[in-house]
VEXDO-282593 format. One record per residue (C-alpha): residue number from 1; residue in one letter; x, y, z. Coordinates in pm, whole numbers, plus 50000, padded with zeros to 5 digits. Layout:
BEGIN
> num | residu | x | y | z
> NUM | A | X | Y | Z
...
% end
This chain:
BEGIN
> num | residu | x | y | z
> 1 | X | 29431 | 32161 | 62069
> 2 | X | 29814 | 32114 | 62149
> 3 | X | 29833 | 31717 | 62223
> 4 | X | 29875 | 31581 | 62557
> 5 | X | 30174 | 31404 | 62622
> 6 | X | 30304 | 31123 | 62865
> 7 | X | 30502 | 31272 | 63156
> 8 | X | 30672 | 31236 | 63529
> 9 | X | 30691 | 30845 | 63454
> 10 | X | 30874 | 30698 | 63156
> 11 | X | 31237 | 30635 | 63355
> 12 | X | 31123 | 30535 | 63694
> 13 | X | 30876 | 30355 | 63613
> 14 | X | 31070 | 30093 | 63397
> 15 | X | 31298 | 30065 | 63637
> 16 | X | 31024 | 29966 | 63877
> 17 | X | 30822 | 29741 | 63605
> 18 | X | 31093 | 29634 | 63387
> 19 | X | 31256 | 29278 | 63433
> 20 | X | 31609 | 29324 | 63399
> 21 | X | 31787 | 29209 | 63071
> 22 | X | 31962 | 28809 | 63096
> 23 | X | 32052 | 28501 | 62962
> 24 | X | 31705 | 28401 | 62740
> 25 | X | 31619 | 28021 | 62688
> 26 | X | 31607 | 27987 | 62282
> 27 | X | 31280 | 27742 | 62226
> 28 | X | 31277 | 27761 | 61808
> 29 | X | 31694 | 27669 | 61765
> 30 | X | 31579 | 27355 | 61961
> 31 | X | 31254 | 27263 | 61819
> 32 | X | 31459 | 27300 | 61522
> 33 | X | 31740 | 27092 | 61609
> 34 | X | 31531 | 26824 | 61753
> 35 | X | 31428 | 26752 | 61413
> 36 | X | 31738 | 26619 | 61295
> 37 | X | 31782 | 26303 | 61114
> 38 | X | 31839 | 26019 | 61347
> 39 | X | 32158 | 25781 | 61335
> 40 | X | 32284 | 25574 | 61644
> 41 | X | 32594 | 25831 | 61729
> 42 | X | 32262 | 26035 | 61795
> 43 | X | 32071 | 25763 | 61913
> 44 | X | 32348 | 25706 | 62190
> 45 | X | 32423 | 26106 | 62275
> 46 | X | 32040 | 26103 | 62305
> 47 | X | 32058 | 25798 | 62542
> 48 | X | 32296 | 25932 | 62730
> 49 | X | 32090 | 26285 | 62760
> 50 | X | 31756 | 26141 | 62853
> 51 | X | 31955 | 25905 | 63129
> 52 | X | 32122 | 26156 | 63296
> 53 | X | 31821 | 26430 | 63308
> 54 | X | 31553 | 26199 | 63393
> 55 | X | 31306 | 26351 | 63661
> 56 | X | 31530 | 26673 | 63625
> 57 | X | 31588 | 26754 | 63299
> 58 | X | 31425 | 26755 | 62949
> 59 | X | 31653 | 26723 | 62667
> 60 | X | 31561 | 26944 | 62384
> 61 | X | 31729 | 26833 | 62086
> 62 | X | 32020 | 26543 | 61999
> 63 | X | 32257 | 26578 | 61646
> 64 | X | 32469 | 26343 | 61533
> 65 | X | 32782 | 26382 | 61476
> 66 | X | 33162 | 26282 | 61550
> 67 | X | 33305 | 26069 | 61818
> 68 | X | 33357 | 26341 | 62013
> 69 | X | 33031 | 26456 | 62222
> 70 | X | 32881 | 26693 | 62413
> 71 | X | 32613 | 26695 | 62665
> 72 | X | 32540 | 27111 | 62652
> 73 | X | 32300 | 27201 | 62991
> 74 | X | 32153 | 27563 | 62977
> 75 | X | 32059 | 27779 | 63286
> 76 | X | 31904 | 28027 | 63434
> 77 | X | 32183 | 28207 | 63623
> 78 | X | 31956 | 28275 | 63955
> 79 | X | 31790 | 27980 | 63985
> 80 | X | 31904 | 27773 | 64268
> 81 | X | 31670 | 27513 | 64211
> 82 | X | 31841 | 27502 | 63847
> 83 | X | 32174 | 27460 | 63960
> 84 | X | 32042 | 27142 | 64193
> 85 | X | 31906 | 26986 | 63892
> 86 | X | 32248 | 27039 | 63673
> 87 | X | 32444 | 26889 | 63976
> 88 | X | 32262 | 26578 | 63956
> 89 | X | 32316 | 26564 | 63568
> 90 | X | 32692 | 26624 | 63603
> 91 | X | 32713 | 26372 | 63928
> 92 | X | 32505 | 26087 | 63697
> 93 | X | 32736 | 26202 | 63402
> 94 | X | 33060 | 26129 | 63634
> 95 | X | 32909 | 25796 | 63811
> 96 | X | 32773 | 25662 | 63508
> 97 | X | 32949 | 25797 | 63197
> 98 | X | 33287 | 25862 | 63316
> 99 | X | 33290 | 26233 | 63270
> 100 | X | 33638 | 26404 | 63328
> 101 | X | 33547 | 26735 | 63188
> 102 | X | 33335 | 27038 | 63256
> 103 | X | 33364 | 27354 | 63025
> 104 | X | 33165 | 27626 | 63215
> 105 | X | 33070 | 27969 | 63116
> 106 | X | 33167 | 28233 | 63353
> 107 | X | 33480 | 28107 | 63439
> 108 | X | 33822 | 28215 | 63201
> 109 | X | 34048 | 27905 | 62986
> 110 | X | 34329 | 28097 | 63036
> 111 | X | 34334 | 28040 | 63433
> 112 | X | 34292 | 27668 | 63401
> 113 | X | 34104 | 27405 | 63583
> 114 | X | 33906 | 27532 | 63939
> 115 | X | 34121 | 27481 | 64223
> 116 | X | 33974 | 27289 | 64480
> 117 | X | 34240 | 27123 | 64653
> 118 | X | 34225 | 27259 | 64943
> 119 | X | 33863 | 27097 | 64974
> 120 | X | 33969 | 26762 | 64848
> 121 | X | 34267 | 26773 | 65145
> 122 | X | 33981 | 26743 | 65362
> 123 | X | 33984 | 26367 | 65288
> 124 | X | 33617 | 26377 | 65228
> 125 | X | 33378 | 26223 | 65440
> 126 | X | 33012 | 26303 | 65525
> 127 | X | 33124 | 26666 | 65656
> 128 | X | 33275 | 26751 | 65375
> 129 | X | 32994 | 26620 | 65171
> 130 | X | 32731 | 26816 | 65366
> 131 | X | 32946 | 27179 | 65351
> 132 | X | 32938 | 27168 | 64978
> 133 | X | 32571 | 27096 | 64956
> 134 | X | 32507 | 27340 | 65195
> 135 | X | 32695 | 27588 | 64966
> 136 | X | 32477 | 27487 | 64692
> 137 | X | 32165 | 27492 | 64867
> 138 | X | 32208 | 27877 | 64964
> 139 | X | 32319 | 27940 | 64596
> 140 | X | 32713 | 28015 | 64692
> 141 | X | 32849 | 27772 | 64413
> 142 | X | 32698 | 27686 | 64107
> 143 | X | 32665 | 27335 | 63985
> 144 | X | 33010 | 27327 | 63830
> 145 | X | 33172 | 27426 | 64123
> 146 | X | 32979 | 27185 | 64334
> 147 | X | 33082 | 26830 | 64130
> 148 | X | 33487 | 26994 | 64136
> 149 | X | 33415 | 26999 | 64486
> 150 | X | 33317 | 26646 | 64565
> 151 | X | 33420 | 26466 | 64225
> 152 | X | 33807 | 26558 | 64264
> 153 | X | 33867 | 26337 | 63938
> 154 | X | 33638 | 26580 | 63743
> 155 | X | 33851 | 26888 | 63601
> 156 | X | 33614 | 27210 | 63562
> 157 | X | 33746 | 27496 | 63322
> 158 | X | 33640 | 27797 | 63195
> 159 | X | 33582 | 27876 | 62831
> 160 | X | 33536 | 28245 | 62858
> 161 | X | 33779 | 28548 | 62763
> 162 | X | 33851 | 28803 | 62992
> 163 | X | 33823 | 29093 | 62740
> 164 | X | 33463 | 28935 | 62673
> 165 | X | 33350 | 28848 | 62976
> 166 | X | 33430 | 29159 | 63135
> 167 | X | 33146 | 29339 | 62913
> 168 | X | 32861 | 29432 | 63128
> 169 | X | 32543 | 29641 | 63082
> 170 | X | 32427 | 29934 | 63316
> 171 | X | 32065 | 29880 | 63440
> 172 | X | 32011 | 30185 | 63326
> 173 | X | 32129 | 30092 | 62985
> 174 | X | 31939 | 29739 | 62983
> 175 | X | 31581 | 29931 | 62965
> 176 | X | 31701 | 30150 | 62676
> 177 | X | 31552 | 29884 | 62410
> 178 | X | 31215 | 29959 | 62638
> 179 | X | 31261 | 30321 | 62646
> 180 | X | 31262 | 30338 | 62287
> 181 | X | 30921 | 30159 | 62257
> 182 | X | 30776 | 30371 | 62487
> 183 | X | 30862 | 30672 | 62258
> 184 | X | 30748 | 30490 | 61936
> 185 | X | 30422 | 30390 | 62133
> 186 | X | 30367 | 30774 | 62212
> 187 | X | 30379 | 30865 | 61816
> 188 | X | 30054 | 30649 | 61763
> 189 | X | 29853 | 30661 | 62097
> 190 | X | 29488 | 30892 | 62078
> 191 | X | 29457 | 31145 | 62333
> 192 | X | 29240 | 30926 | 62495
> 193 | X | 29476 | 30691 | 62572
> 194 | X | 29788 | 30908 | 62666
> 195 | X | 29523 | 31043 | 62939
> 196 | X | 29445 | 30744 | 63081
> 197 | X | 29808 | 30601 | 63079
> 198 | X | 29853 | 30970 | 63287
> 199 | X | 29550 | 30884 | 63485
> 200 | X | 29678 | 30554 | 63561
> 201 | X | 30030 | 30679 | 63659
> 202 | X | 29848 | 30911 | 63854
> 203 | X | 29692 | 30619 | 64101
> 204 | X | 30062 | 30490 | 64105
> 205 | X | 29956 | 30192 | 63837
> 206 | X | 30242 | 30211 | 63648
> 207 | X | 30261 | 29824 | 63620
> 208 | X | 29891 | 29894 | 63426
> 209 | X | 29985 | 30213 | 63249
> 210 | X | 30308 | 30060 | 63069
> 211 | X | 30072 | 29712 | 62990
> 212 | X | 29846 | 30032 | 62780
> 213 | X | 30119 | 30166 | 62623
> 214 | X | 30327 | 29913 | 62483
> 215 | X | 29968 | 29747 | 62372
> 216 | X | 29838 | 30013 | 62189
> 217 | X | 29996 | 29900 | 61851
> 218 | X | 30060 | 29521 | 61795
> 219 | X | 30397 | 29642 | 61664
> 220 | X | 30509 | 29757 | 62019
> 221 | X | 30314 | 29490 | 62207
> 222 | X | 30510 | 29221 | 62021
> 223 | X | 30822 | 29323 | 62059
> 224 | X | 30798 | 29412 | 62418
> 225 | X | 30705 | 29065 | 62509
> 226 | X | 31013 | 28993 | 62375
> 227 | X | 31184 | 29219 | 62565
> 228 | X | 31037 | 29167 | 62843
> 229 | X | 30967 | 28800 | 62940
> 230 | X | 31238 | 28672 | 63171
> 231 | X | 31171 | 28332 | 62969
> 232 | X | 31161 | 28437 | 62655
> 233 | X | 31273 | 28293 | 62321
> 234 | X | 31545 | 28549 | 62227
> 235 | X | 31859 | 28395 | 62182
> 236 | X | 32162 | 28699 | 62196
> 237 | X | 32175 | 28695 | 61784
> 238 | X | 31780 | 28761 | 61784
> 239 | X | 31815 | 29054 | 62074
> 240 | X | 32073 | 29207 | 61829
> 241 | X | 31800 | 29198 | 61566
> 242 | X | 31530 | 29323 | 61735
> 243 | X | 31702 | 29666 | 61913
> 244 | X | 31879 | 29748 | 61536
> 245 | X | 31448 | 29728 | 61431
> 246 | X | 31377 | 29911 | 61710
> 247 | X | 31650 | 30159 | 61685
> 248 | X | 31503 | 30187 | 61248
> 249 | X | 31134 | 30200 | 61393
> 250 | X | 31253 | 30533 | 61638
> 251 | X | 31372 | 30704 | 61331
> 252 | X | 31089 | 30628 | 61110
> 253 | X | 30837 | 30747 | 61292
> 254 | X | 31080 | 31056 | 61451
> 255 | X | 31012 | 30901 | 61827
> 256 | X | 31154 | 31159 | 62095
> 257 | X | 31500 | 30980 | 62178
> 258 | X | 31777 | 31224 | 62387
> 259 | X | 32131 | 31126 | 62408
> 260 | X | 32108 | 30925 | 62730
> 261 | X | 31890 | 30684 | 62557
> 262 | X | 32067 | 30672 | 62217
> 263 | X | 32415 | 30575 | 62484
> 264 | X | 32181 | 30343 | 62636
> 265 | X | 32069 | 30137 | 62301
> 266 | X | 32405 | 30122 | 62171
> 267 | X | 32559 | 30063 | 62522
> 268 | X | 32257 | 29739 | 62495
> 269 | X | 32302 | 29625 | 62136
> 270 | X | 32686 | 29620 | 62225
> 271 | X | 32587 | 29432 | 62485
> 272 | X | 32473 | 29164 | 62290
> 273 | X | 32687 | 29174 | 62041
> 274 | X | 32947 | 29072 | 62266
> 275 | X | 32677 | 28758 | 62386
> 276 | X | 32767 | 28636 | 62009
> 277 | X | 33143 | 28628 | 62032
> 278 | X | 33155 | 28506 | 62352
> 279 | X | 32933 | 28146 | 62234
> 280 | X | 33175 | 28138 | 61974
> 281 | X | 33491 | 28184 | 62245
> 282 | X | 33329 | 27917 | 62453
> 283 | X | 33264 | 27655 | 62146
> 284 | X | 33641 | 27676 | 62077
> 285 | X | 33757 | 27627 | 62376
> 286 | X | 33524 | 27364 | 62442
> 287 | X | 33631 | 27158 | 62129
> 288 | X | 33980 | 27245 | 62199
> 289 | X | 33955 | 27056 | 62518
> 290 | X | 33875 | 26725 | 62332
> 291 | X | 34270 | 26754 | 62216
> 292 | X | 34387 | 26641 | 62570
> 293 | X | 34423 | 26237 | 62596
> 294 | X | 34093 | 26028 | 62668
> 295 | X | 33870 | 26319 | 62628
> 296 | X | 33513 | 26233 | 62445
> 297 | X | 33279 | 26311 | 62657
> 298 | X | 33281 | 26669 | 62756
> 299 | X | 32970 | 26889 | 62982
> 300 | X | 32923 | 27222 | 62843
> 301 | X | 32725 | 27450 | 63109
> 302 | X | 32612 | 27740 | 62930
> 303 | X | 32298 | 28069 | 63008
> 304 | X | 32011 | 27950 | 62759
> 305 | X | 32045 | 28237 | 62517
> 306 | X | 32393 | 28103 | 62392
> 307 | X | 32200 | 27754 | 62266
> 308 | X | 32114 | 27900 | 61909
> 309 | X | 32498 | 28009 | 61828
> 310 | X | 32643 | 27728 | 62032
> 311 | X | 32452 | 27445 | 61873
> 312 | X | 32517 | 27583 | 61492
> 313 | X | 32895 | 27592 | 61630
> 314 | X | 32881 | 27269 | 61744
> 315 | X | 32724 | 27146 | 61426
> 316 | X | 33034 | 27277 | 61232
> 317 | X | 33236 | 27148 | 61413
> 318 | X | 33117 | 26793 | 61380
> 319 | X | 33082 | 26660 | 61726
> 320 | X | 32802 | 26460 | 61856
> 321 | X | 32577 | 26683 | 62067
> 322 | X | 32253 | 26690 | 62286
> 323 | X | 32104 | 27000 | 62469
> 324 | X | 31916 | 26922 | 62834
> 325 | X | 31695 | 27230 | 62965
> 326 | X | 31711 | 27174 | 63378
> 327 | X | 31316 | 27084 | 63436
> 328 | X | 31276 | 27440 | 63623
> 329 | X | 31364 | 27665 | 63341
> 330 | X | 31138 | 27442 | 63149
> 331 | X | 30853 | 27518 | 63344
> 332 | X | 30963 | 27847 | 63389
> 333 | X | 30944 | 27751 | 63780
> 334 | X | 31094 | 28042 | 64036
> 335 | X | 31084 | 27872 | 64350
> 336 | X | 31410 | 27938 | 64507
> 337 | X | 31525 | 28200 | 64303
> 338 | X | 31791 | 28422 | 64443
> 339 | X | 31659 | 28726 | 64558
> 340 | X | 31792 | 29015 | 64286
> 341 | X | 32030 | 29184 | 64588
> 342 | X | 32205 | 28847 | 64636
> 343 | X | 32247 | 28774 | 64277
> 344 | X | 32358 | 29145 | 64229
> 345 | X | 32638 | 29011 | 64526
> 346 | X | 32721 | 28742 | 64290
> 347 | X | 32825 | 28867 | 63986
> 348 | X | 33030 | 29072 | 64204
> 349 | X | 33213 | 28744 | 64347
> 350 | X | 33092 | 28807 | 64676
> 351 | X | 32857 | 28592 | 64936
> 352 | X | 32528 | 28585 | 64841
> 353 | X | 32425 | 28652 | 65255
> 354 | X | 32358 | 28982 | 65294
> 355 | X | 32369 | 28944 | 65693
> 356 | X | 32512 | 28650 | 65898
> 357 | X | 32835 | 28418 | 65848
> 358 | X | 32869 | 28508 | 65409
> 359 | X | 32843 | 28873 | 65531
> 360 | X | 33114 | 28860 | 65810
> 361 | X | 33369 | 28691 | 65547
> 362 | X | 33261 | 28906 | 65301
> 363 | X | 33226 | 29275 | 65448
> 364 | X | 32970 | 29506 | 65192
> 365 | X | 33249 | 29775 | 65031
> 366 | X | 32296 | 29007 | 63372
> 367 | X | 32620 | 28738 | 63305
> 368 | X | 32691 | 28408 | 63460
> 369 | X | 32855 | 28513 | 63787
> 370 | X | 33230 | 28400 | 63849
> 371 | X | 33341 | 28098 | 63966
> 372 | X | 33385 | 28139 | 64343
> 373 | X | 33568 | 27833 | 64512
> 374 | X | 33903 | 28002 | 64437
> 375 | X | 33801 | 28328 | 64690
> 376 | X | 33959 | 28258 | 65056
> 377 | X | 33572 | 28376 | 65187
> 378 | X | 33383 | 28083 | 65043
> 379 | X | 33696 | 27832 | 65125
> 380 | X | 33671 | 28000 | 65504
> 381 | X | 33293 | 27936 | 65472
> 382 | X | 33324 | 27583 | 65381
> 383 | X | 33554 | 27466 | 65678
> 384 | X | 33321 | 27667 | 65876
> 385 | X | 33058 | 27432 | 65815
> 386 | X | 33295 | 27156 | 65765
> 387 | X | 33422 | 27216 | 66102
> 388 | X | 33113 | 27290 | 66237
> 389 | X | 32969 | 26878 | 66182
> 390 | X | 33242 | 26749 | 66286
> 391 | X | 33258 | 26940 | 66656
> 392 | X | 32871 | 26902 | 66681
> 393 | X | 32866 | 26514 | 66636
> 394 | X | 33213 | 26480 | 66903
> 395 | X | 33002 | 26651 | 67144
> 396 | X | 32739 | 26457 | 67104
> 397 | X | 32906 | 26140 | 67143
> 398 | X | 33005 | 26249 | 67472
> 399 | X | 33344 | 26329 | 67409
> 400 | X | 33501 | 26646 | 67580
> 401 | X | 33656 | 26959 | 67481
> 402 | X | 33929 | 26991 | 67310
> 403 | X | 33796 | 26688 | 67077
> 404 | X | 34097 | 26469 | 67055
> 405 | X | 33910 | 26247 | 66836
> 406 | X | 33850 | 26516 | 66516
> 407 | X | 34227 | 26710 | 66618
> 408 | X | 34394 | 26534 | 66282
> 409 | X | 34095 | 26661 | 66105
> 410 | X | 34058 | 26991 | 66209
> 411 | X | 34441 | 27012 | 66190
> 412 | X | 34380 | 27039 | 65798
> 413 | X | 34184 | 27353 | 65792
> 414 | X | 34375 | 27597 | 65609
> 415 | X | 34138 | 27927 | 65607
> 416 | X | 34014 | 27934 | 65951
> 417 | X | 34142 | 27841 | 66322
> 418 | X | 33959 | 27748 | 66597
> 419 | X | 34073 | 27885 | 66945
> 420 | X | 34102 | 27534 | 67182
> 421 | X | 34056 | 27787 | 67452
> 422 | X | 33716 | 27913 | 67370
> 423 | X | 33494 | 27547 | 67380
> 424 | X | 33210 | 27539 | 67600
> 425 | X | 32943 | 27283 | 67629
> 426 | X | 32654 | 27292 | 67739
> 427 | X | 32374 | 27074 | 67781
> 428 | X | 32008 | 27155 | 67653
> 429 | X | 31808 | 26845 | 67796
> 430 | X | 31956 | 26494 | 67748
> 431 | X | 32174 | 26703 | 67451
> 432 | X | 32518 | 26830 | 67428
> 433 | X | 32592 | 27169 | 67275
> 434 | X | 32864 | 27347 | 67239
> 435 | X | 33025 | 27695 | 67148
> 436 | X | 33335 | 27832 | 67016
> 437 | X | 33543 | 28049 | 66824
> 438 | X | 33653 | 28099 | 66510
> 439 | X | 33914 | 28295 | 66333
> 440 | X | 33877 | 28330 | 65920
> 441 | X | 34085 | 28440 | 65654
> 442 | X | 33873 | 28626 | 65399
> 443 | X | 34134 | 28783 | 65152
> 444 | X | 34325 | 28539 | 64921
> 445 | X | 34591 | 28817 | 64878
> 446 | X | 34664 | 28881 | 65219
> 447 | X | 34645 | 28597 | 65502
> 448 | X | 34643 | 28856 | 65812
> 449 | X | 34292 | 28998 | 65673
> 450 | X | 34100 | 28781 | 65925
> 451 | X | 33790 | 28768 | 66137
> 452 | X | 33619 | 28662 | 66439
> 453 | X | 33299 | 28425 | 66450
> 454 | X | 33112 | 28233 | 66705
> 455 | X | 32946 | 27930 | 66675
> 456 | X | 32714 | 27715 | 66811
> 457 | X | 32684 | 27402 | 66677
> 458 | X | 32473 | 27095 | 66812
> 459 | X | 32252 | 26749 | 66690
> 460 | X | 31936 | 26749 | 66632
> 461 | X | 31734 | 26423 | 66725
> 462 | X | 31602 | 26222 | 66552
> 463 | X | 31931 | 26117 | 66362
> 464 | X | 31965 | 25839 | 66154
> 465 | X | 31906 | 25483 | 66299
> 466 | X | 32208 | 25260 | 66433
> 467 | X | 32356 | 25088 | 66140
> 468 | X | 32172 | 25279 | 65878
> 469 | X | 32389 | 25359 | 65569
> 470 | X | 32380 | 25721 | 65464
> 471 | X | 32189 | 25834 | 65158
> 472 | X | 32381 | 25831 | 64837
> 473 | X | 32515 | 26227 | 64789
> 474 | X | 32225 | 26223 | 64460
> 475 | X | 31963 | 26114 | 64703
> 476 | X | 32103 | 26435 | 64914
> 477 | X | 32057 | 26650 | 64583
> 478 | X | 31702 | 26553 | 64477
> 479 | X | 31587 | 26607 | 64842
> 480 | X | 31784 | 26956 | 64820
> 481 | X | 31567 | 27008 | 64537
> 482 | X | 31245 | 26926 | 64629
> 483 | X | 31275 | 27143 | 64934
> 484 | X | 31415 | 27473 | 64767
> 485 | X | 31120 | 27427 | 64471
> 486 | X | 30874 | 27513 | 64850
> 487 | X | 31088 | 27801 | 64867
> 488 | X | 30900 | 28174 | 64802
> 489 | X | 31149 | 28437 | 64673
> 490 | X | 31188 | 28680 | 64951
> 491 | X | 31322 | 29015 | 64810
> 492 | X | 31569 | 29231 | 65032
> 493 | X | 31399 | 29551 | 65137
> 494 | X | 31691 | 29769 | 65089
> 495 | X | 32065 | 29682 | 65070
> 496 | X | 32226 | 29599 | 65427
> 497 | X | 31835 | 29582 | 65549
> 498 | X | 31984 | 29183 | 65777
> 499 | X | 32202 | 29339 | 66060
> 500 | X | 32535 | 29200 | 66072
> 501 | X | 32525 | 29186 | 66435
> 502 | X | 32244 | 28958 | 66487
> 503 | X | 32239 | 28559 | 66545
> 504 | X | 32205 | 28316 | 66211
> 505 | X | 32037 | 27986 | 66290
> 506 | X | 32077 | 27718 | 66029
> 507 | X | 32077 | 27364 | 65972
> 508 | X | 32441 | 27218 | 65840
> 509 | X | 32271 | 26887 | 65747
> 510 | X | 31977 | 26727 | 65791
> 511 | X | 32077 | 26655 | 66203
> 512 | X | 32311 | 26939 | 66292
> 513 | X | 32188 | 27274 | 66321
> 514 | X | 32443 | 27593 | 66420
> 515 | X | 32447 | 27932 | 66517
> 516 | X | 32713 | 28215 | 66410
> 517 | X | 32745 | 28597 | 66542
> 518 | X | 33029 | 28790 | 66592
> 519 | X | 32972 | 28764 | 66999
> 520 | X | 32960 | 28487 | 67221
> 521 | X | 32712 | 28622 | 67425
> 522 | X | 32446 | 28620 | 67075
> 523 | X | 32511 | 28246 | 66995
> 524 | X | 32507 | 28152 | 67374
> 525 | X | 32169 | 28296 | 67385
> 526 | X | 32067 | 28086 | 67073
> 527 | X | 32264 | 27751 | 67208
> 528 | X | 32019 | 27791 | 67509
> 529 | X | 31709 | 27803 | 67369
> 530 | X | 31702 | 27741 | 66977
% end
């Protein structure tokens, strides 16, 4: 009897199944490393690790080594809950260690530290404060960006190469390693089982008809897992070792492979390949920023499956070192993940909002995403909410329009203008609310590329009591955390699915909530009654 074979699945249904290809935390590189000898340069990099990741952090491994020394945090790219935790390493490694220096993947040496100066010319205060944890809180800067924000004596710079960086892989092309397994599976499956993976696909279970197939040899089940777990234990060196087996194991056994897929696991172990260099780019830089006076104490903010390569690197070069996995990835915790269509927004530099105020600054036209604090959208963003507390808490204190009292701090808004003309309170209750408009830059290139946004923006009893002092900005962080780790994952239905046009409610800071649409009419509406 001519043999049955698998059909009308294989593609789609990896694309449907498969978890897309990333940054891997490497678990046996650390176990490894933790098992160094002790000395008290290693004792006091340790120290310094389990000090400033306490209650957020767990610090893998410390080596001893040179003067110089390196506190090296891994992350999970989407994980907004993970970039919370590294703030409040980086904020305790400023306050308490005197760090001066953050080396960040992502970002490129050659352009030099992050500019934000135009948020520091904001003169600080608790605005400010709030509009940059705001931006972290909806996942618009990462953790780097955030302490160049509000530490201005903090320099962050990027470690990366251009040529390196720019390396991407298709998603076609990242399920090519699983492709190939799929084939090999087929070679060694009974008839029995290739009809009830068909049956299966059939009933639309292809979650359950790929779980048959890659189990039905412990050769294929093993190294899917690897393949497969978003939280695996594949650094970038082992991925490169496991697709060249995979690619030997296809010819061995003569699996069906067409040219598409052949592009596709060369297109992946290229891929990777590239992962290698680039820890080795980023180590160099990194040590090469210890040559600039009073340097010894550097942050190096790297995806997890660069540990293995950057800690042997590190080794060489002698420095003192200690690797701190954020407590999320360790417990391989989701809550408050980016949703894949707003992290596929990111790595393009744009919002992360695929409707409401990111979305009108941005317009619509598996590496670290760019730095973004340099892009005229987010700084336009950031005013916007900056501008926002401040207007909210004059109207509140009964002051009228146009605000006399904040005019020397709005005067120092650089991306967006607010139109004196447009203010109009109005009183919900006892409460004072008030609208206006907004122009925004949104292209750094070209100042005249502007548009318009309403806003409502009002208090929201109960504030703080008279005389209180304000919470410390790490108090701020470990509440931002606690309430993102509540936080579901909501995929996007399909791209565009929020309508531009419709109202965004959201709260600024714990006591000032605003509205934003592109009519006045839509936040008027909201001003009323939200």
């Amino acid at each position: 009897m001519k043999p049955r074979t698998l059909t009308r699945f294989v593609i789609p249904m990896l694309l449907c199944a498969m978890l897309p290809t990333g940054c891997k935390p490497d678990e046996h590189t650390a176990e490894q490393l933790s098992t160094a000898a002790p000395s008290m340069e290693a004792r006091a990099i340790a120290d310094i690790a389990n000090d400033v990741s306490r209650g957020v952090g767990k610090v893998i491994s410390a080596t001893n080594g040179g003067p110089h020394r390196v506190i090296v945090v891994e992350e999970t790219h989407s994980s907004r809950v993970g970039q919370v935790e590294i703030a409040v390493m980086f904020l305790r490694l400023r306050d308490k260690y005197g760090l001066r220096r953050v080396s960040l993947e992502g970002a490129m040496s050659t352009d030099g530290p992050l500019s934000a100066k135009w948020f520091h010319d904001l003169n600080g205060g608790d605005a400010a404060q709030d509009a940059a944890l705001r931006l972290l809180r909806e996942g618009e800067i990462s953790a780097g960006e955030f302490i160049a924000l509000v530490r201005p004596e903090v320099e962050v710079v990027g470690n990366e190469k251009a040529e390196e960086y720019a390396v991407e892989l298709a998603d076609t092309d990242s399920t090519a390693g699983s492709l190939y397994l799929l084939a090999i599976a087929q070679q060694s499956m009974s008839q029995d089982q290739i009809r009830d993976a068909n049956e299966l696909i059939t009933q639309h279970k292809q979650g359950d008809a790929l779980k048959l197939i890659m189990e039905s040899s412990e050769w294929t089940k093993e190294r899917y897992r690897k393949l497969s777990d978003k939280y695996g234990t594949s650094s970038c060196e082992d991925m490169v070792v496991l697709l060249h087996e995979i690619n030997a194991k296809a010819n061995e056994t003569g699996a069906k492979i067409d040219d598409k897929m052949r592009s596709g696991m060369a297109a992946e172990i290229a891929f990777f390949e590239t992962a290698c260099k680039r820890s080795n780019t980023m180590v160099g830089n990194t040590t090469n920023m210890f040559d600039a006076p009073g340097i010894n104490l550097l942050a190096l903010d790297i995806g997890a499956a660069h540990t293995a390569g950057v800690c042997r690197l590190l080794k060489e070069s002698g420095a003192s070192f200690a690797v701190i996995r954020p407590s999320s990835l360790d417990a391989h915790d989701e809550h408050g993940e980016l949703a894949s269509k707003a992290y596929e927004r990111k790595v393009k530099g744009n919002s992360v909002d695929a409707a409401g105020l990111g979305a009108y600054l941005n317009g619509r036209g598996q590496r670290k995403p760019p730095p973004v604090i340099g892009k005229e959208w987010l700084q336009s963003k950031a005013e916007i909410y900056y501008a926002t507390s401040l207007v909210s808490a004059a109207a509140a204190g009964g002051e009228q329009p146009p605000f006399q009292t904040i005019a020397p701090q709005l005067a120092l808004l650089k991306a967006i203008a607010i139109d004196p003309a447009s203010y109009e309170l109005i009183e919900v209750g006892s409460r004072k609310r008030v609208i206006f408009k907004i122009t925004a830059r949104i292209d750094e290139n070209d100042s005249s590329k502007t548009v318009e946004v309403w806003a409502g923006a009002w208090k929201e009893p109960p504030g703080p009591p008279d005389g209180s002092t304000r919470k410390t900005l790490e108090a701020f962080l470990l509440e931002t955390r606690e309430e993102l780790m509540k936080q579901e994952t909501v995929e996007e239905q399909d791209e565009g699915s929020g309508k531009a046009e419709e109202t965004l409610l959201l709260p600024i800071s714990k006591n000032v909530k605003a509205a934003f649409a592109k009519t006045q009419e839509a936040v008027r509406r909201v001003a009323t009654s939200g």
